[in-house]
N, C-alpha and C positions, 0 to 999 in steps of 0.2 A: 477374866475368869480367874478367881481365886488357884491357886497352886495346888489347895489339899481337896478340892473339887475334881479337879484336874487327874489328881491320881486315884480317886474313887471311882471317875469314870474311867480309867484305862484297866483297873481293878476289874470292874465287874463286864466288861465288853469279853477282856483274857477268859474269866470264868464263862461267860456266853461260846466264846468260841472252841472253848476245848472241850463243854458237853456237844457241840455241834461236830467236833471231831473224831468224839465218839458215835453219836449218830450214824455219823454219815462217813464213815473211815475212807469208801473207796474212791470218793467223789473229790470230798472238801478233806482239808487239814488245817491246823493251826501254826503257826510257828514264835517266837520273839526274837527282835534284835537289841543287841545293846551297841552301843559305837563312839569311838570321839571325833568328834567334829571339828577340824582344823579350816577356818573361814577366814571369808576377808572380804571386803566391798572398798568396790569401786567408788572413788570419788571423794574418801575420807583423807588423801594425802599421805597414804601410806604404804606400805607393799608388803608382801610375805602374807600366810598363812597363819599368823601370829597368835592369834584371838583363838585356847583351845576348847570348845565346847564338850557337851554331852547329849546322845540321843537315846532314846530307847523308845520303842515298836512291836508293837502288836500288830499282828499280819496273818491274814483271812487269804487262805491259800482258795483254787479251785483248778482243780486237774483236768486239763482242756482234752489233752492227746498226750502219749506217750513222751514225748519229747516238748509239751509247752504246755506252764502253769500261767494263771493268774494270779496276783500279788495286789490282796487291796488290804491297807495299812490303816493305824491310827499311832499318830508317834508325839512324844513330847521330847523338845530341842531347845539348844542351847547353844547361842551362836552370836554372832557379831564382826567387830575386828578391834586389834590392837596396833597401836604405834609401835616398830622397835623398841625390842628388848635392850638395844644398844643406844638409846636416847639421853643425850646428855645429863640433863638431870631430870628430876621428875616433874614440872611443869610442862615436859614438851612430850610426853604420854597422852594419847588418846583412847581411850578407853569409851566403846559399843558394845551392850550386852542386850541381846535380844531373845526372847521366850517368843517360844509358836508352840501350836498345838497344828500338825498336817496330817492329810491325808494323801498318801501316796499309793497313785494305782500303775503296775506297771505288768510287762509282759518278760516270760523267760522263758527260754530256750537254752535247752539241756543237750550237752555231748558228753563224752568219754565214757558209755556205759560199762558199770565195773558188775559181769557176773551176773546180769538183770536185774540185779536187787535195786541200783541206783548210777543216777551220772552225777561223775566227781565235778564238771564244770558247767556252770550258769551263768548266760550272758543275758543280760534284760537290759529293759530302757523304759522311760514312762512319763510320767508327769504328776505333780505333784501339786497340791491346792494347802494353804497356809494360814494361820489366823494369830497375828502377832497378841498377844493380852499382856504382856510388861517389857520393856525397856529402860536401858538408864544409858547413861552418858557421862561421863568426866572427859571435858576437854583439854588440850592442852595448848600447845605453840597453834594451833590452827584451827580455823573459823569454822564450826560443823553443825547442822544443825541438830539441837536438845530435843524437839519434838516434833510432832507431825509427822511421823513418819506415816508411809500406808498399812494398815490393819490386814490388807488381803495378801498374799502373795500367792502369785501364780508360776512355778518351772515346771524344767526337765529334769530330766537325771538318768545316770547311766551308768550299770555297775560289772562288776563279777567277781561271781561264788566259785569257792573251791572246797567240796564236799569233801570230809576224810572218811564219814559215815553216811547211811540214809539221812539223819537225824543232824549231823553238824558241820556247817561250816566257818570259812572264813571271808572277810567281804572286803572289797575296797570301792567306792562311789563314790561320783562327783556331781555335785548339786547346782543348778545355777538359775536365777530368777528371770521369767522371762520381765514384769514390770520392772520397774522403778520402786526401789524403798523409800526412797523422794526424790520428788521434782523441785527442782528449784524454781522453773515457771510458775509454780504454785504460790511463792513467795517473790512478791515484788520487789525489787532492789538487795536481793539474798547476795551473800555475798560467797558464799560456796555452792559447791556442783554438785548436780543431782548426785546420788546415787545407787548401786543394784549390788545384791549381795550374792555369796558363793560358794561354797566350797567344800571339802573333800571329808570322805567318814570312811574310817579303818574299823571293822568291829565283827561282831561272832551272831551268828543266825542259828537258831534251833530250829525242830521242827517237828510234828509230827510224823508218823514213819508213813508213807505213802501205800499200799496195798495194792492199788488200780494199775490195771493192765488192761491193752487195748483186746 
């Protein structure tokens, strides 16, 4: 999927959803998230959080109960891993950059009601469905595979909000694949190890103001 496609659809899904929000104020809401992505996968020969990405999310709220939303997303990401920033020289960088397009559906539960108007903390969990459309690779000291990786990915994830307003908070989440980004059975006499990718997004969630009341 081309890039500037990409953001044409996350364009007009935003517009779909925040005339929906008006619509429908006490039901459904809208919100976006923007976040950096601090990743890493198993299997590359490397350790740390290194590789630091970008996400941003479009997010299709729906108000279950007073204390539990629905969260179904469309996000474009920016993720991978890197070898050590302290690598001798620069032939022994490994450099994974991976582009998804996901859809994240999860569940939240809300505490610390401030004054009715809203709760300052959200804990949710969920699962998330992923569709890789570009990758690249520079290797370096070590054997990784260039291509082939899987197109689908399937996780979990699990986060929390800390609202300062109805409308804004702050987020910290951790992301992790249930498949394989590759298998190495895949490849006959491969000489490096499957791998599955993962990791952690710090970033700012908006939102519609919520109205509904049980």
């Amino acid at each position: 999927m081309n890039r500037k496609y990409t953001f044409k659809l996350i364009i007009c899904i935003w517009a779909i959803l925040g005339v929906n929000g008006v619509l429908s104020a006490q039901r459904f809401g809208g919100g976006l998230e923007l976040s950096a992505n601090a990743s890493q996968i198993d299997g590359d020969f490397s350790a740390g959080y290194n590789r630091i990405g970008f996400n941003a999310t479009l997010v299709g709220i729906i108000h279950i109960k007073t204390r539990t939303d629905l969260h179904v997303g469309l996000s474009y990401s920016t993720r991978g891993a890197l070898s050590s920033f302290l690598a001798y020289n620069q032939e022994q960088h490994t450099h994974i950059s991976l582009q998804y397009v996901d859809v994240p559906i999860t569940i939240h539960l809300k505490d610390w009601l401030q004054e009715s108007e809203y709760f300052k903390i959200h804990y949710y969990a969920g699962v998330s469905i992923g569709r890789l459309f570009n990758s690249s690779v520079r290797t370096g000291g070590f054997a990784i595979p260039t291509e082939g990786y899987r197109r689908t990915d399937l996780g979990w994830l699990a986060g929390i909000s800390y609202f300062f307003n109805p409308q804004t908070a702050l987020f910290i989440q951790y992301n992790r694949s249930f498949n394989l980004l590759y298998n190495k059975n895949s490849t006959p006499g491969a000489t490096f190890s499957s791998m599955r990718g993962y990791y952690l997004s710090v970033g700012v969630h908006v939102q519609t103001k919520s109205k509904y009341n049980e």
